[in-house]
C-alpha positions as CSV (number, residue, x, y, z in Angstrom):
1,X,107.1,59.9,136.8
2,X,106.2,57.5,139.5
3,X,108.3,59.4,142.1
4,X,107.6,62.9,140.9
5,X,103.4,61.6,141.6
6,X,104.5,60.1,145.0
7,X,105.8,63.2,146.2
8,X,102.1,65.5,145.5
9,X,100.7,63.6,148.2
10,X,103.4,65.5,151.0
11,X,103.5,68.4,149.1
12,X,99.4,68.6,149.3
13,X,99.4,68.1,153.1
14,X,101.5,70.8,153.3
15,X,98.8,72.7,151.3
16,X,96.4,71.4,152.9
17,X,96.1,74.3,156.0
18,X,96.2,76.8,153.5
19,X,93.8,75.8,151.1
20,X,91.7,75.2,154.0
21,X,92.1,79.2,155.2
22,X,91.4,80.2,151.6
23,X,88.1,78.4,151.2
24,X,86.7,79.7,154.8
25,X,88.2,83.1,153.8
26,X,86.6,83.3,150.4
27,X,83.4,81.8,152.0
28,X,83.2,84.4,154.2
29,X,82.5,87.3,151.3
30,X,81.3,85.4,148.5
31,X,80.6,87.8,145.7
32,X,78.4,87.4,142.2
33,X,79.2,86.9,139.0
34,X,81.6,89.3,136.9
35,X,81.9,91.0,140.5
36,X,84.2,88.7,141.9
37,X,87.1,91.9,142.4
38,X,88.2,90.9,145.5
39,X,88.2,87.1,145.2
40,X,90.2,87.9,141.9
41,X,92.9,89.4,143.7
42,X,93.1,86.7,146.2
43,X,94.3,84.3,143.4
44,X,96.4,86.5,141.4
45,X,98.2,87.4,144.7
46,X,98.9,83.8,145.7
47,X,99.7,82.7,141.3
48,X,102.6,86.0,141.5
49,X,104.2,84.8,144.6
50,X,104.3,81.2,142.8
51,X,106.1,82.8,140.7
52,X,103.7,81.3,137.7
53,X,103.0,84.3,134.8
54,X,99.9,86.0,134.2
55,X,98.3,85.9,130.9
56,X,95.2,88.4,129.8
57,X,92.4,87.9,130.8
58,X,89.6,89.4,128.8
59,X,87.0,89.3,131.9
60,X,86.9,92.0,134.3
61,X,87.4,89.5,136.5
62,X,88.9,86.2,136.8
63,X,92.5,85.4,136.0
64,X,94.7,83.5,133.7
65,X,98.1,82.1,134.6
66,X,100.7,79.6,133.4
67,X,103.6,77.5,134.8
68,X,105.8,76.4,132.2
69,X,107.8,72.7,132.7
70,X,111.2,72.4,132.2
71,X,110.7,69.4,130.0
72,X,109.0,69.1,127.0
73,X,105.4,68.4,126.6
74,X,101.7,68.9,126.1
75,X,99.7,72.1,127.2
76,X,97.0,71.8,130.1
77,X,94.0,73.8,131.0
78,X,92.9,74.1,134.5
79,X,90.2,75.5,135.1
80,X,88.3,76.5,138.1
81,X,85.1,78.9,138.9
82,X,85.1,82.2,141.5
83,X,81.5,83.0,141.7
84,X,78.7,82.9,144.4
85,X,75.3,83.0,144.3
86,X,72.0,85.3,146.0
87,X,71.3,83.2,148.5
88,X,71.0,83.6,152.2
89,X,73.0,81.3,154.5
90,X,71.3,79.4,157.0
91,X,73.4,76.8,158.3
92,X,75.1,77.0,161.6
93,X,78.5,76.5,161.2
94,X,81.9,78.3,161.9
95,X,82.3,79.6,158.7
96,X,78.9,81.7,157.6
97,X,78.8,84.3,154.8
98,X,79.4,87.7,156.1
99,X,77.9,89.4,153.3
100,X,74.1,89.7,153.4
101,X,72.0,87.5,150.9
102,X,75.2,86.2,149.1
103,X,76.7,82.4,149.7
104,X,78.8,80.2,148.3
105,X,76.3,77.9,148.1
106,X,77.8,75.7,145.3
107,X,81.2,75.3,146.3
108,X,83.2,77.8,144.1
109,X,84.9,78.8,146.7
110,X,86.3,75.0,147.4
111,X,86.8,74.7,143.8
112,X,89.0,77.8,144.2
113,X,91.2,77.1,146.8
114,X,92.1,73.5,145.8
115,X,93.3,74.6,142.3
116,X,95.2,77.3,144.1
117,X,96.7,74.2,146.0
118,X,97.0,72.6,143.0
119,X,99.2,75.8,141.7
120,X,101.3,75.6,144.4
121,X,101.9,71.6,144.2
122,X,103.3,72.1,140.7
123,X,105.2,75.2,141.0
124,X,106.7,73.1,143.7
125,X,108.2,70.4,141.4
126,X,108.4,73.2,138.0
127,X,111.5,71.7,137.4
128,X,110.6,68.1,137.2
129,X,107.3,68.9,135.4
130,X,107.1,68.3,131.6
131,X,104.3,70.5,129.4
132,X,103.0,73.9,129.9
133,X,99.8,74.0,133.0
134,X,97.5,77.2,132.2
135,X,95.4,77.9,135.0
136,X,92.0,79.3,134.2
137,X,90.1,81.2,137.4
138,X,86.6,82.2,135.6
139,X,84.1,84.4,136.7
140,X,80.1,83.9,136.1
141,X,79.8,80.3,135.9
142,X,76.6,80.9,137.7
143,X,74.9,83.0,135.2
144,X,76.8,81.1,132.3
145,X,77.8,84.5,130.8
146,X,81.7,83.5,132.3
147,X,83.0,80.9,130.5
148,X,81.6,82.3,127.2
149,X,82.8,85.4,127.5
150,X,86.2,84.3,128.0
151,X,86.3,82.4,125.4
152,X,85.2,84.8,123.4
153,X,87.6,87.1,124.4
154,X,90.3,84.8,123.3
155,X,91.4,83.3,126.1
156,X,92.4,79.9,124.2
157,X,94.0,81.6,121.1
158,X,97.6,80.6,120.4
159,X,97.5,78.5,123.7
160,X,97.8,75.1,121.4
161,X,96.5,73.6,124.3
162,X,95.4,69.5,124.2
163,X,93.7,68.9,127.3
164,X,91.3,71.0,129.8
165,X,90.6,69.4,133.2
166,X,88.3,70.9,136.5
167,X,86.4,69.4,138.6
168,X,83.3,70.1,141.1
169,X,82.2,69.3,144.7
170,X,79.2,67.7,145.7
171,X,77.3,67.5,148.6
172,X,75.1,64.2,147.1
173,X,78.0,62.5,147.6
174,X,80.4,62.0,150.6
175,X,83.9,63.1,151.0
176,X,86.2,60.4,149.9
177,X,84.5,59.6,146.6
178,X,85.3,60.7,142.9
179,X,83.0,60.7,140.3
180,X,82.8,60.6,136.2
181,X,82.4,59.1,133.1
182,X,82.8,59.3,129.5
183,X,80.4,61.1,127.2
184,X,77.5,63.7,128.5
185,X,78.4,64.1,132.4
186,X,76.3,67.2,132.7
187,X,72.9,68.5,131.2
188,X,72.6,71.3,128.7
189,X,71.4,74.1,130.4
190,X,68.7,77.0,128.7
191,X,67.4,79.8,130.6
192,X,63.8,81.2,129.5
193,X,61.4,83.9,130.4
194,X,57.6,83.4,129.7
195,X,55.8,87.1,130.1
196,X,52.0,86.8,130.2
197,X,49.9,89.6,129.3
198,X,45.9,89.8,130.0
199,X,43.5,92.1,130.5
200,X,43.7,92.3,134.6
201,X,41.2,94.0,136.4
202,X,40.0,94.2,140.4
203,X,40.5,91.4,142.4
204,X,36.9,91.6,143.9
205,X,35.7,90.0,140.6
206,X,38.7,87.9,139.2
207,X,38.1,85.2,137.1
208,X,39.8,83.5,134.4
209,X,39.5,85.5,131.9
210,X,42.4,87.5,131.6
211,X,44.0,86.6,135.2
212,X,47.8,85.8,134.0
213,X,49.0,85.4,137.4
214,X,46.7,82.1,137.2
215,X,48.4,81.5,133.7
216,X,52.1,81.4,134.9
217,X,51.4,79.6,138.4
218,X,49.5,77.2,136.2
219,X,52.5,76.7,133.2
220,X,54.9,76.6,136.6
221,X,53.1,73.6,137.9
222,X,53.6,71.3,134.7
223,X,56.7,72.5,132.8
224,X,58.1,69.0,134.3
225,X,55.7,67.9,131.7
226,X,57.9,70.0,128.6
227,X,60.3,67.2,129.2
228,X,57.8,64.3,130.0
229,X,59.7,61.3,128.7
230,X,63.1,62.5,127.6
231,X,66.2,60.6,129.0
232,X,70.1,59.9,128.2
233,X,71.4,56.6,130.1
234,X,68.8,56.4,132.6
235,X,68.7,60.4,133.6
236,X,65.5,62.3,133.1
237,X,65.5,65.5,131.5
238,X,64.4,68.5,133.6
239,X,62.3,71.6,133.3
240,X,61.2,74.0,136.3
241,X,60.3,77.9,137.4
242,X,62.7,79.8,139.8
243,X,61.2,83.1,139.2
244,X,57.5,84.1,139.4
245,X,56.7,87.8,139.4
246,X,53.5,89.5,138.8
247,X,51.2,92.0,140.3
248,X,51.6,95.2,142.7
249,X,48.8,95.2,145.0
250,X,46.5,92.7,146.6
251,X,43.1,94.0,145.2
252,X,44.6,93.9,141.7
253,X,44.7,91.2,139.2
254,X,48.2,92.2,137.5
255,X,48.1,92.6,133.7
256,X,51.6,91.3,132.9
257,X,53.1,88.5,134.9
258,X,56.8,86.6,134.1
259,X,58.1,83.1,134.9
260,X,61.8,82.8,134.0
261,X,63.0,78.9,134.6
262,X,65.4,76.8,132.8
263,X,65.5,73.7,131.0
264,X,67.9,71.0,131.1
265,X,68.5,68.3,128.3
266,X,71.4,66.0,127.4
267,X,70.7,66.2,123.4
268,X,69.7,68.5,120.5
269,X,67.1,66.6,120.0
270,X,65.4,66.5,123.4
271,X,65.9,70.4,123.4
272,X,64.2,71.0,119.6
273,X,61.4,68.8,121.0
274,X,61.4,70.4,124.6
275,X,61.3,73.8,123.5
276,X,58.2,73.0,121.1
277,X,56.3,71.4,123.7
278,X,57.4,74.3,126.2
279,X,55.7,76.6,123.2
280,X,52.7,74.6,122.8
281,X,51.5,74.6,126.6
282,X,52.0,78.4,126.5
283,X,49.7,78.3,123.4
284,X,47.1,76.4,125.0
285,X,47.3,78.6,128.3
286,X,46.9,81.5,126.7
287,X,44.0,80.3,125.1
288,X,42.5,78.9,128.1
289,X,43.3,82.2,130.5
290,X,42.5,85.0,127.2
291,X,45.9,86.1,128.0
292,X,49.1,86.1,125.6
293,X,52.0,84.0,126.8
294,X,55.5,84.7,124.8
295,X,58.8,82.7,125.3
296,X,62.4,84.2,124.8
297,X,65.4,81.9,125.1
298,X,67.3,83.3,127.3
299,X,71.5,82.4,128.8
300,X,72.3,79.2,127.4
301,X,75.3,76.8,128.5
302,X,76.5,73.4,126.8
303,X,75.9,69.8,127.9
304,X,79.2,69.1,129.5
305,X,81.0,66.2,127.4
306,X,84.2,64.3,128.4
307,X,86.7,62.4,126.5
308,X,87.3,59.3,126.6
309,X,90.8,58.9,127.0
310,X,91.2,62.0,129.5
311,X,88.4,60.3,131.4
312,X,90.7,57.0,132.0
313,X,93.5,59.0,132.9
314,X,91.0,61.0,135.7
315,X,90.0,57.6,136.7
316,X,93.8,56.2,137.2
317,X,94.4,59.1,139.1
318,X,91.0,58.7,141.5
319,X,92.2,55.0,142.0
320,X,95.6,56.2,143.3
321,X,94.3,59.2,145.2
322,X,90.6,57.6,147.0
323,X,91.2,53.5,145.9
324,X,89.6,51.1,143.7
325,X,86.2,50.8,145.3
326,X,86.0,54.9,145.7
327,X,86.5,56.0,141.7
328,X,83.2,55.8,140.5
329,X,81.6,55.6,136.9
330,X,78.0,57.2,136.8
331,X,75.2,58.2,134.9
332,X,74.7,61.6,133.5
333,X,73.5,64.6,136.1
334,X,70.7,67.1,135.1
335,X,72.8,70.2,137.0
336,X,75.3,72.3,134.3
337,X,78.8,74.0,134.0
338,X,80.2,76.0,131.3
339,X,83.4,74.8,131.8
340,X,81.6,72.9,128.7
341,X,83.0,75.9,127.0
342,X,86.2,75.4,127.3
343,X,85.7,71.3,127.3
344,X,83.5,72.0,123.6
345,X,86.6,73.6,122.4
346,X,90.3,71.7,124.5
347,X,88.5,68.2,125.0
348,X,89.3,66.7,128.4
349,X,87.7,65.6,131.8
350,X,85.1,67.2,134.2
351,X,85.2,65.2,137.6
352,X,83.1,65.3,140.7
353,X,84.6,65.1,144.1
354,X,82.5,63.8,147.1
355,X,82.3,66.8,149.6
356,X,78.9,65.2,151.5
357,X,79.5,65.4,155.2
358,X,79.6,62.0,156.8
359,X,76.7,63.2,159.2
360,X,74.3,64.1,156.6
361,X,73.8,68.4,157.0
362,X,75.5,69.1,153.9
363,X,72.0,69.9,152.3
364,X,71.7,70.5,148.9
365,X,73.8,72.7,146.4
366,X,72.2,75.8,145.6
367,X,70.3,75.7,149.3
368,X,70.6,78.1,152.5
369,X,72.1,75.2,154.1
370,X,74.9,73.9,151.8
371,X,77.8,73.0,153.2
372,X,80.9,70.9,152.7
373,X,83.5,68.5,154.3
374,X,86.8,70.4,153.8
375,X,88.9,67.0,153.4
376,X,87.4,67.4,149.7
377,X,89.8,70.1,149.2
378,X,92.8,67.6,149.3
379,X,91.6,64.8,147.1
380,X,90.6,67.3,144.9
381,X,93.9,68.6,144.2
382,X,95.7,65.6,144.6
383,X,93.6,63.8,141.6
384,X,93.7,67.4,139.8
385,X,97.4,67.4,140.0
386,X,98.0,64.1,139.0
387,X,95.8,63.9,136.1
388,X,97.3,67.2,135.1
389,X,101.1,66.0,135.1
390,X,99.7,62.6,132.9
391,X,97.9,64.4,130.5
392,X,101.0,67.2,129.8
393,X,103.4,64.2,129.3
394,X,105.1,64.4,126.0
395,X,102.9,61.5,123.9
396,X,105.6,58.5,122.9
């Protein structure tokens, strides 16, 4: 085993250029959720001429693959994401998005090209390798519909598989650095849409009564409140508006106004009490603006939950891959994945990988100005790798 792990760090190098192409190339026309045709064939393209054999996939897009060891051992998920998201792109760089109002402004595309790296790393050493590695490419992370949907579809049935392993840049944190821990990493994640109905009337003599676009930019300014003193190891729950819509001219008070926001929480308790207090404010706004103020739970993803013993072996294989100092145990983050999914179902390890640029204009994930140091893409799939091949070895 020792040699076989000494040799992924030449065989990534030799990766490295490609996965490098792949992630500017993919960054270039990012596409959404469940739309991510083109992107698919990109990976199925490079898995066939790996010579690695495709499974079904029950999304319309996506892809599932498997190499196959010659030795004995343990089943492996992979699993990486595809999907971009509606933002515009604003940072000045080489590499922009070429498609209007779309970006890969969370790193999919990274997290696509080093598992493809990844792919090729193993089918490199196939006949050294013990287990079975199943690579999972899934669409719609962004909108959480992706990984359920697979799953649904049966995508783990019959796969007997004993381990699921992914990981995730980050911009927060700079290239050279992995991150995880044991337990909750990521929150639970709840979409909702508040609609506010009132009577409305001419803007010449708007008041309270009635006005529900003062309703929902009043509930958007405390739903931080909805999760006022709820925490798991030192991280504070979150609650907060991305969507306000209401009204069609500027002389009329609207009648019907929406906020659609989501609320993240780390256990079922904090989301029962969340989701009351969320309920109560729009009881009490209603009352105070004469308007009606309904909530509908909306997409809904899994706090993200790690084993403890995959977790070690991540660790091991961040020490070998960054050093001692660089493989890093930290408190649970508020952003969510539904690789929680698949980790709910084939416990294992979700990692972060330091992607921040050393000069500080990374900017945030989810921004028009996220961006990335590309020498992510190597630690990521040298620790990926590594983990993999220890976590598919036959158990003594």
């Amino acid at each position: 085993m020792p040699d076989l792990l000494d040799s992924f760090d030449a065989l990534v190098t030799s990766a490295t250029d490609e996965m490098v192409d792949t992630r500017r190339d993919l960054h270039e026309q990012p596409e959404l959720g469940f739309d991510e045709h083109r992107t698919t064939r990109i990976v199925t393209d490079r898995l066939d001429s790996l010579g690695l054999s495709a499974r079904p996939c029950p999304t319309p897009t996506g892809a599932v693959y498997e190499l196959v060891g010659a030795k004995p051992g343990r089943t492996v998920l992979l699993r990486a994401d595809l999907d971009a998201l509606p933002v515009q792109e604003a940072a000045s760089s080489p590499v922009t998005s070429k498609v209007d109002g779309l970006m890969h402004a969370c790193g999919h595309d990274a997290h696509t090209a080093a598992m493809l790296g990844v792919a090729r790393v193993l089918a490199a050493r196939q006949a050294e390798l013990a287990g079975r590695y199943v690579f999972i490419f899934q669409p719609a992370e962004e909108s959480l519909g992706g990984g359920k949907a697979m799953v649904a579809g049966g995508v783990l049935d019959g796969l007997g598989a004993s381990s699921t392993i992914g990981c995730h840049v980050t911009s927060m944190a700079p290239v050279g650095t992995v991150a995880t821990r044991e337990g909750v990493l990521m929150a639970e994640v709840r979409s909702f849409t508040v609609t506010a109905r009132g009577a409305g009337g001419h803007g010449a003599t708007a008041g309270a009564s009635g006005n529900v676009l003062l309703a929902v930019a009043q509930l958007a300014t405390e739903l931080g409140a909805v999760v006022d003193g709820l925490a798991h190891d030192g991280t504070a729950c979150a609650c907060s508006a991305g969507i306000l819509a209401a009204g069609t001219a500027p002389n009329v008070v609207p009648s019907t106004a929406s906020l659609r926001g989501t609320l993240r929480t780390f256990t079922e308790s904090q989301t029962t009490s969340a989701i009351a207090e969320l309920h109560r404010r729009c009881e009490a706004l209603g009352a105070a603006y004469d308007a009606e103020l309904a909530v509908s739970l909306d997409d809904h993803a899994p706090a993200v939950v790690n084993d403890g013993a995959a977790v070690d072996v991540v660790l091991a294989a961040a020490r070998r891959v960054v050093g001692e100092h660089a493989a890093l145990t930290i408190p649970p983050v508020t952003p969510s994945d539904d690789v929680s999914e698949f980790l709910n179902r084939v416990p294992g390890c979700y990692f972060f990988v330091g992607a921040g640029r050393l000069d500080g204009t990374s900017g945030p994930h989810h921004s028009p100005t996220f961006a990335l140091d590309e020498g992510c893409l190597g630690i990521a799939a040298r620790v990926l790798a590594t983990a993999a091949v220890e976590l598919a070895a036959p158990r003594p």
